[in-house]
N, C-alpha and C positions, 0 to 999 in steps of 0.2 A: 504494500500500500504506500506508504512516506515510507519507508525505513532509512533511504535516504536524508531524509529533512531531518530524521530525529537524530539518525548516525551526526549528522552536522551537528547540530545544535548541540548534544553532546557534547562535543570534540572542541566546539567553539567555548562553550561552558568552562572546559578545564583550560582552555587560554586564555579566557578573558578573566578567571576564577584568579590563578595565579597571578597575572596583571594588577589586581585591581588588589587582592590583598597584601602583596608584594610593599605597593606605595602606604597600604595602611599600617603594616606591620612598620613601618621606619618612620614611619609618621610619633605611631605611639611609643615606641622603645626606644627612638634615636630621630628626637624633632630638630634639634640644632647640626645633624649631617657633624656630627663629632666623626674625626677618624680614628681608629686603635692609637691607643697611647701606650700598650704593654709588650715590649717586644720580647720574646723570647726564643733562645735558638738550643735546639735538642736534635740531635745527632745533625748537624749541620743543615737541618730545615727551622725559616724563621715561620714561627706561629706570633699572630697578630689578635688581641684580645682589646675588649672595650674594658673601661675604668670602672666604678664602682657605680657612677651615675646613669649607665646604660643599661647597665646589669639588673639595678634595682627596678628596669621596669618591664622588664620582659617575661615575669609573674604577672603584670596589670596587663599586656599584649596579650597573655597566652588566655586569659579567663575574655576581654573580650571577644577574641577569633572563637573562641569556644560559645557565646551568644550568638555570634553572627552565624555560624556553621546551624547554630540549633532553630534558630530564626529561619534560615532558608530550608533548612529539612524539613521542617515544621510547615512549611508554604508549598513543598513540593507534594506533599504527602498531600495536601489539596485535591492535586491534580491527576492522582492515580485511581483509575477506575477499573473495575474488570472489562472485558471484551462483551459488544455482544452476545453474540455468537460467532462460532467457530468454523461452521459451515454455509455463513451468509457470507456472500461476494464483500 
């Protein structure tokens, strides 16, 4: 029938999904675009860490992604219906 339009729409879903919460995620955990202030180097790879003030908010990032996830589930479930029927065109 669509399986087309919905395979898309899908597909579009988890790109536009990642997009959009990508800028929210830095928005709320890292609003002033701080860059790693912690350098560290272990077996001659450098690992790059945020300070204490970016850190503290990424507990307040994780509980609202965790609203918003439950918020859009909660909307989809809306829109799930069973099939007619099985043998009507």
């Amino acid at each position: 029938m669509n399986l087309g339009l919905v395979t898309g729409c899908v597909i579009s879903g988890f790109g536009l999904g990642s997009l959009l919460f990508t800028e929210v995620c830095q928005t709320i955990a890292n609003p002033d675009d701080l860059k790693p202030t912690i350098i560290l180097y272990q077996n001659g790879i450098e690992n790059s860490y945020f300070d204490q003030n970016v850190a503290n908010e990424v507990p307040k990032m994780l509980r609202i992604l965790a609203g918003c996830y439950a918020f859009l589930a909660m909307n989809a479930i809306l829109f799930i219906k069973p099939p007619k029927s099985l043998n009507s065109p």
